[in-house]
C-alpha positions in Angstrom: -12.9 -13.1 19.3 -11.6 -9.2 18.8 -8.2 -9.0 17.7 -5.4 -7.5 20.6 -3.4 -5.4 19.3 -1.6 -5.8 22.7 -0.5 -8.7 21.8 2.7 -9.8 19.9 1.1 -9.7 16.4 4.5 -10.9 13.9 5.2 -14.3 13.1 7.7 -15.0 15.7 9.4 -17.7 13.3 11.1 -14.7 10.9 14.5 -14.8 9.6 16.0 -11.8 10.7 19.3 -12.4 9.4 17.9 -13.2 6.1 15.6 -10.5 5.8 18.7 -7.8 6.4 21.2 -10.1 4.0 18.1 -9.5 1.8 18.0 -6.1 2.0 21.7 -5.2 1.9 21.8 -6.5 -1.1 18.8 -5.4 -3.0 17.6 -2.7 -1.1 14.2 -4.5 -1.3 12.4 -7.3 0.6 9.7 -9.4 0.5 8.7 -11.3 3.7 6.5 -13.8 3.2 4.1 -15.3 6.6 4.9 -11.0 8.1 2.1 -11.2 11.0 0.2 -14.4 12.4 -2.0 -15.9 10.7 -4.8 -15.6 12.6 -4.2 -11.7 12.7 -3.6 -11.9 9.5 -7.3 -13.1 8.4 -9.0 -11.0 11.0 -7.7 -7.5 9.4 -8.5 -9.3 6.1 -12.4 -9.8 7.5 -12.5 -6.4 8.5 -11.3 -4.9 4.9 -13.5 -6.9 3.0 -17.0 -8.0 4.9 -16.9 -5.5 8.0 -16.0 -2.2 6.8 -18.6 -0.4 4.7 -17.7 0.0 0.8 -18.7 3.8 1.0 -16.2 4.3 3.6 -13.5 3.8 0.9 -12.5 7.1 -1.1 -11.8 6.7 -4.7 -8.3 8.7 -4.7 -7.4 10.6 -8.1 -4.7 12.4 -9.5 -4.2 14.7 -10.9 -6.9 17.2 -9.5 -9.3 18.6 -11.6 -9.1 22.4 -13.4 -4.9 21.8 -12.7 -4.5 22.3 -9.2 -1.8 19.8 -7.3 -2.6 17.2 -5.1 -5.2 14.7 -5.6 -9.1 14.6 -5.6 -10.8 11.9 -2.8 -14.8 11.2 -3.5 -16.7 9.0 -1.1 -17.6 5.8 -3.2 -21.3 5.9 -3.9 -23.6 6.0 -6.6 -24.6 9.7 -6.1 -21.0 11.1 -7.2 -21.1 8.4 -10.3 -20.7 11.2 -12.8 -18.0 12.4 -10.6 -15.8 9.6 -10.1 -16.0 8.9 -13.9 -14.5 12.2 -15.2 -12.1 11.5 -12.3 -10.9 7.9 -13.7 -11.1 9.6 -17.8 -8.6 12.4 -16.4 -6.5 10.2 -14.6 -6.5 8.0 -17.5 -5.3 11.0 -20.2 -2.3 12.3 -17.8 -1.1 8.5 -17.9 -1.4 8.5 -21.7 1.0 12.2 -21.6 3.4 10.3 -19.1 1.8 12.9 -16.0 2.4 11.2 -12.6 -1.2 10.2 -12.2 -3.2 7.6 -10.1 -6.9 6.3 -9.6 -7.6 3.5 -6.9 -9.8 3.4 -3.5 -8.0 3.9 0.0 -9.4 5.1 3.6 -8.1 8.8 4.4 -7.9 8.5 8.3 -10.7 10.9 8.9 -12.2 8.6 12.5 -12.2 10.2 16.0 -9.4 10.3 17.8 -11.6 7.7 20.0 -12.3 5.4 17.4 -12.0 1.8 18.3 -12.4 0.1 14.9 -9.9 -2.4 13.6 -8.3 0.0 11.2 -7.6 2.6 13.3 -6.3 0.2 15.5 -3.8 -1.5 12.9 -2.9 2.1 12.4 -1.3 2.9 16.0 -0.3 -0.5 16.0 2.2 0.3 12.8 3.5 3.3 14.8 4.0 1.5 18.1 7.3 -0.5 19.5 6.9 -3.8 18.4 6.9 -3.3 14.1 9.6 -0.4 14.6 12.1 -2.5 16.6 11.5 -5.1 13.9 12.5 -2.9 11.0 15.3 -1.3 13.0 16.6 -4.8 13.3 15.6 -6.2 10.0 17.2 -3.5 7.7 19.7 -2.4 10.2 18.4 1.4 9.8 16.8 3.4 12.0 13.0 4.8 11.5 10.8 5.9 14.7 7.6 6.5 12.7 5.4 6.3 9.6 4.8 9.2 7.8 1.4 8.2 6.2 -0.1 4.5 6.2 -3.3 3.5 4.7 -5.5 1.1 3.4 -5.9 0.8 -0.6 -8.0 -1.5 -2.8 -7.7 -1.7 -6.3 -10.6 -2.5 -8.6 -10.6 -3.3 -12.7 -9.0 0.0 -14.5 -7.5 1.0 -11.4 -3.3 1.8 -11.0 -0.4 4.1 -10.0 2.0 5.4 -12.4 5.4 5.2 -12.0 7.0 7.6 -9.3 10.3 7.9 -6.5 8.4 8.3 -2.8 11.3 10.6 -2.2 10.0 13.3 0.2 7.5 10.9 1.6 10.0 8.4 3.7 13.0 6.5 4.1 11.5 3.3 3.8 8.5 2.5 2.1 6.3 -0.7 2.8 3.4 -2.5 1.4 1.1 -4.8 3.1 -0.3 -7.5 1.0 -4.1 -8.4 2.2 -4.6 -9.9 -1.4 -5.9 -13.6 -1.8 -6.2 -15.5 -4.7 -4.4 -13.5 -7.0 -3.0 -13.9 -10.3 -0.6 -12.0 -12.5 -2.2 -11.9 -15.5 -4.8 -10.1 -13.2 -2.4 -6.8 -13.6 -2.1 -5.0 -10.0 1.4 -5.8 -10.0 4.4 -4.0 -8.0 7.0 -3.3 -10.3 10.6 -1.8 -9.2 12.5 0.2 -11.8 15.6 0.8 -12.4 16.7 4.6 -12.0 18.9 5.3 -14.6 17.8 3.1 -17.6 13.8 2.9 -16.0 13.8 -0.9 -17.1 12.0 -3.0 -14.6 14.4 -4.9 -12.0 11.9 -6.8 -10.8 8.1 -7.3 -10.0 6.2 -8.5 -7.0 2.7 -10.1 -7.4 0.1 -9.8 -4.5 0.7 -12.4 -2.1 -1.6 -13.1 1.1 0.3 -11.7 4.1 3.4 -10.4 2.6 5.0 -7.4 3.5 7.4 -5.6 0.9 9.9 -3.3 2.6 12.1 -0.8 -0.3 14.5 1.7 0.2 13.7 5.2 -0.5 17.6 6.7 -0.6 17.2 10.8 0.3 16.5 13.0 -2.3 16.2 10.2 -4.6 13.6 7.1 -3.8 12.8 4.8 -6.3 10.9 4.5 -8.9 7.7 2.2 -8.7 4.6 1.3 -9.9 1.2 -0.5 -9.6 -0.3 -1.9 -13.2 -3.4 -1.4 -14.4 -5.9 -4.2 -12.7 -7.8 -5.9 -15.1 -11.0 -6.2 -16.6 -13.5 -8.6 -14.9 -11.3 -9.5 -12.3 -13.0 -9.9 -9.1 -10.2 -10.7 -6.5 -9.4 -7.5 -4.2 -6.1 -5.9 -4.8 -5.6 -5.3 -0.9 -2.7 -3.7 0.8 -2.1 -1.1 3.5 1.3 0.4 2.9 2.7 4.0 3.7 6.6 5.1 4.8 8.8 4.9 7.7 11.4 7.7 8.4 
Protein backbone atom coordinates (compact mmCIF):
# COMPACT_ATOMS: atom_id res chain seq x y z
CA UNK A 1 0.00 0.00 0.00
CA UNK A 2 1.57 3.68 -1.14
CA UNK A 3 1.85 5.89 1.61
CA UNK A 4 -0.85 9.32 1.41
CA UNK A 5 0.62 12.02 2.24
CA UNK A 6 -2.99 13.38 2.25
CA UNK A 7 -3.58 11.91 5.03
CA UNK A 8 -3.06 13.04 8.75
CA UNK A 9 0.49 11.56 9.08
CA UNK A 10 1.41 12.70 13.18
CA UNK A 11 0.64 10.59 15.97
CA UNK A 12 -2.54 12.07 16.95
CA UNK A 13 -1.80 10.98 20.80
CA UNK A 14 1.02 13.95 21.26
CA UNK A 15 1.38 16.05 24.20
CA UNK A 16 1.14 19.36 23.07
CA UNK A 17 1.31 21.00 26.25
CA UNK A 18 4.26 19.10 27.16
CA UNK A 19 6.16 19.44 24.21
CA UNK A 20 5.84 23.56 24.56
CA UNK A 21 6.50 23.29 28.62
CA UNK A 22 9.47 21.35 27.07
CA UNK A 23 10.62 23.76 24.94
CA UNK A 24 10.13 26.93 27.10
CA UNK A 25 12.26 25.65 29.24
CA UNK A 26 15.18 24.16 27.31
CA UNK A 27 14.76 25.53 24.09
CA UNK A 28 15.13 21.96 22.86
CA UNK A 29 12.73 18.92 22.41
CA UNK A 30 12.72 15.53 21.73
CA UNK A 31 9.40 13.89 20.73
CA UNK A 32 9.40 10.54 20.88
CA UNK A 33 6.40 8.30 18.62
CA UNK A 34 6.52 12.16 16.03
CA UNK A 35 4.52 10.50 12.95
CA UNK A 36 2.50 7.04 12.86
CA UNK A 37 3.98 4.19 12.94
CA UNK A 38 3.01 2.83 9.95
CA UNK A 39 4.30 6.08 8.12
CA UNK A 40 6.90 5.91 10.03
CA UNK A 41 8.39 2.37 8.61
CA UNK A 42 7.30 3.10 5.07
CA UNK A 43 9.71 6.26 4.70
CA UNK A 44 12.18 4.01 6.58
CA UNK A 45 11.69 1.21 3.59
CA UNK A 46 12.05 3.73 1.10
CA UNK A 47 15.59 5.22 2.67
CA UNK A 48 17.07 2.02 3.13
CA UNK A 49 15.75 -0.90 0.47
CA UNK A 50 13.88 1.35 -2.22
CA UNK A 51 16.09 4.22 -3.03
CA UNK A 52 19.18 3.53 -4.89
CA UNK A 53 22.65 3.90 -2.86
CA UNK A 54 24.18 6.00 -5.79
CA UNK A 55 21.45 8.36 -5.47
CA UNK A 56 22.98 9.58 -2.14
CA UNK A 57 25.81 12.34 -2.45
CA UNK A 58 28.68 12.07 -0.24
CA UNK A 59 28.57 15.90 1.09
CA UNK A 60 32.09 17.43 2.15
CA UNK A 61 33.46 20.40 3.56
CA UNK A 62 35.46 22.23 3.25
CA UNK A 63 35.74 22.39 -0.66
CA UNK A 64 38.76 21.49 -2.26
CA UNK A 65 41.75 24.21 -3.50
CA UNK A 66 39.92 26.68 -0.56
CA UNK A 67 36.94 27.74 -2.12
CA UNK A 68 33.54 28.05 0.39
CA UNK A 69 30.81 25.85 0.36
CA UNK A 70 30.90 22.27 0.22
CA UNK A 71 31.82 19.51 -2.41
CA UNK A 72 28.76 16.77 -3.28
CA UNK A 73 30.08 13.40 -5.36
CA UNK A 74 27.53 10.85 -6.49
CA UNK A 75 28.43 7.65 -4.35
CA UNK A 76 29.96 5.14 -6.73
CA UNK A 77 32.92 3.32 -7.16
CA UNK A 78 34.14 5.41 -10.16
CA UNK A 79 34.81 8.71 -8.02
CA UNK A 80 36.56 6.33 -5.26
CA UNK A 81 39.75 8.31 -5.46
CA UNK A 82 37.63 11.30 -5.20
CA UNK A 83 35.51 10.80 -2.27
CA UNK A 84 38.76 9.68 -0.36
CA UNK A 85 40.82 12.89 -0.61
CA UNK A 86 37.34 14.34 0.13
CA UNK A 87 36.97 12.42 3.64
CA UNK A 88 41.27 12.97 4.30
CA UNK A 89 40.54 16.86 3.86
CA UNK A 90 37.57 16.94 5.75
CA UNK A 91 39.28 14.97 8.34
CA UNK A 92 42.59 17.60 8.64
CA UNK A 93 40.26 20.87 8.89
CA UNK A 94 38.57 18.90 12.00
CA UNK A 95 42.00 18.24 13.38
CA UNK A 96 42.76 22.53 12.89
CA UNK A 97 39.22 23.09 14.54
CA UNK A 98 37.80 24.34 10.66
CA UNK A 99 33.99 23.91 10.55
CA UNK A 100 34.15 20.86 8.46
CA UNK A 101 31.75 17.79 7.61
CA UNK A 102 31.68 14.46 5.60
CA UNK A 103 28.43 12.30 5.56
CA UNK A 104 25.86 11.19 2.57
CA UNK A 105 22.45 13.18 2.06
CA UNK A 106 20.06 13.57 -1.19
CA UNK A 107 20.49 17.24 -2.70
CA UNK A 108 16.80 17.64 -4.10
CA UNK A 109 17.86 17.56 -7.66
CA UNK A 110 14.13 15.36 -8.97
CA UNK A 111 11.63 16.95 -11.37
CA UNK A 112 9.39 19.12 -10.28
CA UNK A 113 6.97 16.03 -11.30
CA UNK A 114 8.58 13.58 -9.35
CA UNK A 115 6.35 11.25 -7.44
CA UNK A 116 8.81 9.38 -5.29
CA UNK A 117 8.40 9.04 -1.55
CA UNK A 118 11.10 11.55 -0.74
CA UNK A 119 10.08 14.23 -2.67
CA UNK A 120 6.80 13.60 -1.38
CA UNK A 121 7.87 13.78 2.49
CA UNK A 122 9.52 16.93 1.27
CA UNK A 123 6.25 19.01 0.31
CA UNK A 124 4.68 17.24 3.05
CA UNK A 125 7.29 19.10 5.63
CA UNK A 126 6.32 22.45 3.99
CA UNK A 127 2.57 21.88 3.97
CA UNK A 128 -0.29 22.79 6.80
CA UNK A 129 -0.47 20.01 8.82
CA UNK A 130 3.53 19.79 10.40
CA UNK A 131 3.63 23.78 10.42
CA UNK A 132 0.39 24.29 12.52
CA UNK A 133 1.96 21.63 14.72
CA UNK A 134 5.17 23.51 15.39
CA UNK A 135 3.26 26.77 15.60
CA UNK A 136 1.34 25.21 18.41
CA UNK A 137 4.05 23.10 19.88
CA UNK A 138 6.74 25.83 20.47
CA UNK A 139 4.31 28.67 20.55
CA UNK A 140 6.43 30.46 17.68
CA UNK A 141 5.61 31.17 14.39
CA UNK A 142 7.45 29.51 11.20
CA UNK A 143 5.64 29.18 7.61
CA UNK A 144 8.40 27.29 5.91
CA UNK A 145 11.62 25.24 5.84
CA UNK A 146 14.50 26.73 4.55
CA UNK A 147 16.27 23.46 3.45
CA UNK A 148 15.31 19.77 4.50
CA UNK A 149 16.98 16.65 3.47
CA UNK A 150 17.75 13.30 3.90
CA UNK A 151 21.34 12.32 5.51
CA UNK A 152 22.95 8.89 6.31
CA UNK A 153 25.90 8.54 8.10
CA UNK A 154 28.33 5.67 7.60
CA UNK A 155 31.68 4.65 9.85
CA UNK A 156 34.16 7.81 9.82
CA UNK A 157 31.41 10.03 8.98
CA UNK A 158 30.42 13.45 11.30
CA UNK A 159 29.60 17.20 11.56
CA UNK A 160 31.72 19.52 13.53
CA UNK A 161 30.46 21.69 15.77
CA UNK A 162 28.63 24.85 14.39
CA UNK A 163 25.38 27.63 15.28
CA UNK A 164 22.73 27.10 12.12
CA UNK A 165 22.33 30.85 12.61
CA UNK A 166 21.58 32.15 9.10
CA UNK A 167 19.95 28.95 8.14
CA UNK A 168 16.53 29.05 10.37
CA UNK A 169 14.73 29.80 13.42
CA UNK A 170 14.16 26.42 14.29
CA UNK A 171 16.12 23.63 13.41
CA UNK A 172 14.83 19.88 13.43
CA UNK A 173 16.07 16.42 13.05
CA UNK A 174 14.22 13.42 12.05
CA UNK A 175 15.39 10.23 13.46
CA UNK A 176 14.96 7.18 10.80
CA UNK A 177 17.64 5.25 12.91
CA UNK A 178 16.96 1.70 14.27
CA UNK A 179 18.90 -0.23 16.45
CA UNK A 180 21.26 2.11 17.50
CA UNK A 181 23.73 2.37 20.18
CA UNK A 182 25.79 5.03 21.70
CA UNK A 183 28.89 3.71 21.78
CA UNK A 184 28.15 3.52 18.03
CA UNK A 185 29.21 7.45 17.96
CA UNK A 186 26.61 9.47 15.59
CA UNK A 187 25.43 11.23 18.50
CA UNK A 188 23.62 14.82 18.67
CA UNK A 189 25.34 16.80 21.05
CA UNK A 190 24.03 20.48 22.28
CA UNK A 191 26.64 22.88 23.58
CA UNK A 192 26.69 25.33 25.59
CA UNK A 193 27.44 28.89 24.05
CA UNK A 194 29.59 30.57 26.27
CA UNK A 195 31.68 27.89 28.09
CA UNK A 196 31.12 25.15 24.76
CA UNK A 197 30.71 22.29 27.33
CA UNK A 198 28.03 19.84 26.27
CA UNK A 199 24.44 20.43 27.82
CA UNK A 200 23.29 17.50 26.68
CA UNK A 201 23.31 14.67 23.95
CA UNK A 202 20.60 12.86 22.09
CA UNK A 203 21.21 9.36 20.75
CA UNK A 204 19.35 8.17 17.48
CA UNK A 205 16.07 7.01 18.36
CA UNK A 206 13.49 5.30 15.80
CA UNK A 207 10.87 7.99 14.91
CA UNK A 208 11.93 10.84 17.05
CA UNK A 209 11.95 14.16 16.06
CA UNK A 210 14.35 16.83 17.76
CA UNK A 211 13.13 20.40 17.45
CA UNK A 212 16.10 23.33 18.80
CA UNK A 213 16.05 26.83 18.83
CA UNK A 214 18.20 28.73 16.58
CA UNK A 215 17.97 32.42 18.51
CA UNK A 216 18.76 35.29 15.43
CA UNK A 217 22.09 36.05 14.88
CA UNK A 218 23.15 33.53 17.32
CA UNK A 219 21.92 29.64 16.89
CA UNK A 220 23.43 27.10 18.70
CA UNK A 221 26.12 25.22 18.71
CA UNK A 222 25.78 21.48 17.71
CA UNK A 223 27.31 18.56 16.61
CA UNK A 224 27.17 15.02 15.16
CA UNK A 225 30.16 12.52 16.45
CA UNK A 226 32.19 10.59 14.50
CA UNK A 227 30.21 7.09 13.66
CA UNK A 228 32.16 4.34 14.33
CA UNK A 229 34.17 1.73 12.97
CA UNK A 230 32.32 -1.50 11.82
CA UNK A 231 29.14 -0.29 12.74
CA UNK A 232 26.60 -1.41 10.39
CA UNK A 233 23.29 0.24 11.67
CA UNK A 234 22.21 3.41 9.39
CA UNK A 235 22.59 6.78 11.02
CA UNK A 236 19.20 8.02 9.40
CA UNK A 237 17.65 11.34 9.70
CA UNK A 238 16.04 14.03 7.51
CA UNK A 239 16.31 17.25 9.25
CA UNK A 240 16.60 20.91 7.79
CA UNK A 241 15.17 24.53 9.45
CA UNK A 242 11.94 26.30 9.81
CA UNK A 243 11.76 30.14 9.67
Amino acid sequence: MELNFNNSLINPNLDVESIREEFTNNRVVVIDNFLLPEVAEKIHKYFTEDMPFDWWRVSTCPKANGESGFDLVINHEDYKDELKSNYIRSLEAFKDGEFSYNFHRTVGDHSDSCTCLECNFKSWLYSKEPITFLNKSLDMTVSTTDEVFAAVYLPGDFLSPHVDSPNGSVGFVYQLTKNWKPQFGGNLHFLDHETMDVERVEVPKFNTLTLFDLPKGVGKWHYVSHVGPGVEELRLTYAGWYK
